[in-house]
N, C-alpha and C positions, 0 to 999 in steps of 0.2 A: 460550235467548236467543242465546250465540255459534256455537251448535248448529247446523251445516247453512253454515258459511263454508266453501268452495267452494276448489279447487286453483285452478280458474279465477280464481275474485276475486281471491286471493292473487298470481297471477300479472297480472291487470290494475291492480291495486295499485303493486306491484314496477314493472312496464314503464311507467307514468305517471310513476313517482317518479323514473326516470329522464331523463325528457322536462322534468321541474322541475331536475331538476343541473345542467342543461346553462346553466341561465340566474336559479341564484338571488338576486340581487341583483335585478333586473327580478320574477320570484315574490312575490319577499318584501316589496316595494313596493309592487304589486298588492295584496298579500295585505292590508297594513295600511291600504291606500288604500280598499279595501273595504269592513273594519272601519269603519273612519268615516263610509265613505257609506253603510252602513246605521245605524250607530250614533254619531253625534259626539260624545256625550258619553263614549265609553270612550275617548277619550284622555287622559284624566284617571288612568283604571286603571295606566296604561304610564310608568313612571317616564322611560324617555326618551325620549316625546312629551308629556311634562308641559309641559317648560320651552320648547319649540317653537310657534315660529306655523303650523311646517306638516313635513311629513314630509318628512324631510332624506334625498335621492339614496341617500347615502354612509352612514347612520346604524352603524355597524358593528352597535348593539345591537338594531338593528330587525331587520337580517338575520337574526342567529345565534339571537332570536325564535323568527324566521319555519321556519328551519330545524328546531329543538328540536319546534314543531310538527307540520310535513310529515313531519320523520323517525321522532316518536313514532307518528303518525298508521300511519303506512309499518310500523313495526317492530309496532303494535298488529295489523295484518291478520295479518301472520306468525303471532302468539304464535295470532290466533284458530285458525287454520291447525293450528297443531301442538296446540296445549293443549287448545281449547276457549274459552280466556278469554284475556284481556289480564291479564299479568303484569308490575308495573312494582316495581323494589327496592324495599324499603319506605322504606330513608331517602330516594329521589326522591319517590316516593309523600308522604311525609310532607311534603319543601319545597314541593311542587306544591300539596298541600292550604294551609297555613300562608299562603305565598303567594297563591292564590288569596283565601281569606278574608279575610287581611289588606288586600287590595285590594279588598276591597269588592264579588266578584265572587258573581253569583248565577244559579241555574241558566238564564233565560232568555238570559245572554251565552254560555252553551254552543253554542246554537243560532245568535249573528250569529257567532258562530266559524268553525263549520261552513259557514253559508252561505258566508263569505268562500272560507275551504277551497274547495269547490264549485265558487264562480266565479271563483278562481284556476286549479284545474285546469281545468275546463271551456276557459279562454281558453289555457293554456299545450296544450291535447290538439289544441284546433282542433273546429272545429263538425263535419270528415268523419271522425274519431277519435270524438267524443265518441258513451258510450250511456249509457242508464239505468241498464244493467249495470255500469258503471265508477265510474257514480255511487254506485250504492246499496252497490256493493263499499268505496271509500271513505266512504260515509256510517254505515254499518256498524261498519268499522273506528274511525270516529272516536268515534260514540255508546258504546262500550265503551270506549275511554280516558276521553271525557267520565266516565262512570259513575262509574268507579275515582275520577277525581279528585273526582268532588261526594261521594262517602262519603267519601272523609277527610276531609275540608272540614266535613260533616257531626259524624263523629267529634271533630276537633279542636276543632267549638265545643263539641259537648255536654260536652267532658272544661276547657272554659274555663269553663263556663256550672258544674259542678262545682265546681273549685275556686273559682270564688268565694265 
């Protein structure tokens, strides 16, 4: 599955992520602005665009989000890179999962996730940067942190659905 991630990828990964630094407040906007316009109903998922009529410029917490994302996203290519797999601590692992489930989140949001991802960078590389290759590097990357986080999310229900 993580088998055959690429020095290259890893390194088109790395060089995009940097092209996102340079301007994450405007990214991270994008990136949520996204989310809704494929999905409007997961605003509801996002404790702080709950209490919002609309996505605030300045949201500190949308940002640092958005970042948590692109940099997991970013640091999952590496791990593929060197390990093989996406290695994330287990107690993050665990919030991630908890979190996740507790918000009501289910494997098809994995994917307007991604897409947003996608056409964040896509818009932050530019249409004469952008390849297939940059895509599927990052979409690669992302579908392996997705994984990680729907098995704990998995786990933590079947161990709630247990103890009941």
């Amino acid at each position: 599955m993580a088998a055959g991630f690429t020095d290259r990828q890893e390194a088109l990964v790395k060089e995009s992520w940097k092209v996102l630094q340079k301007d994450i407040p405007r990214y991270s906007l994008l990136f949520f602005t996204t989310i809704l316009e494929i999905a409007p109903a997961a605003k509801q998922m996002f404790s702080f665009l709950r209490e919002s009529d609309e996505i605030p410029q300045n949201n500190p917490k949308l940002k640092a989000h958005a970042v948590k994302v692109f940099k997991m996203t970013c640091e999952s290519a590496v791990q593929l890179r060197e390990k093989g797999e996406v290695v994330v601590k287990e107690t993050t692992l665990k919030y991630l999962g908890s979190v996740h489930l507790k918000n009501g989140v289910v494997d098809p949001h994995f994917q307007v996730v991604k897409e947003a991802l996608v056409r964040t960078l896509k818009e932050a590389i530019g249409d004469e940067k952008w390849s297939h290759e940059l895509e599927g590097a990052w979409s690669h990357a992302y579908d392996q942190l997705a994984a990680a986080i729907q098995l704990e999310m998995k786990q933590e229900a079947a161990a709630a659905v247990a103890a009941a």
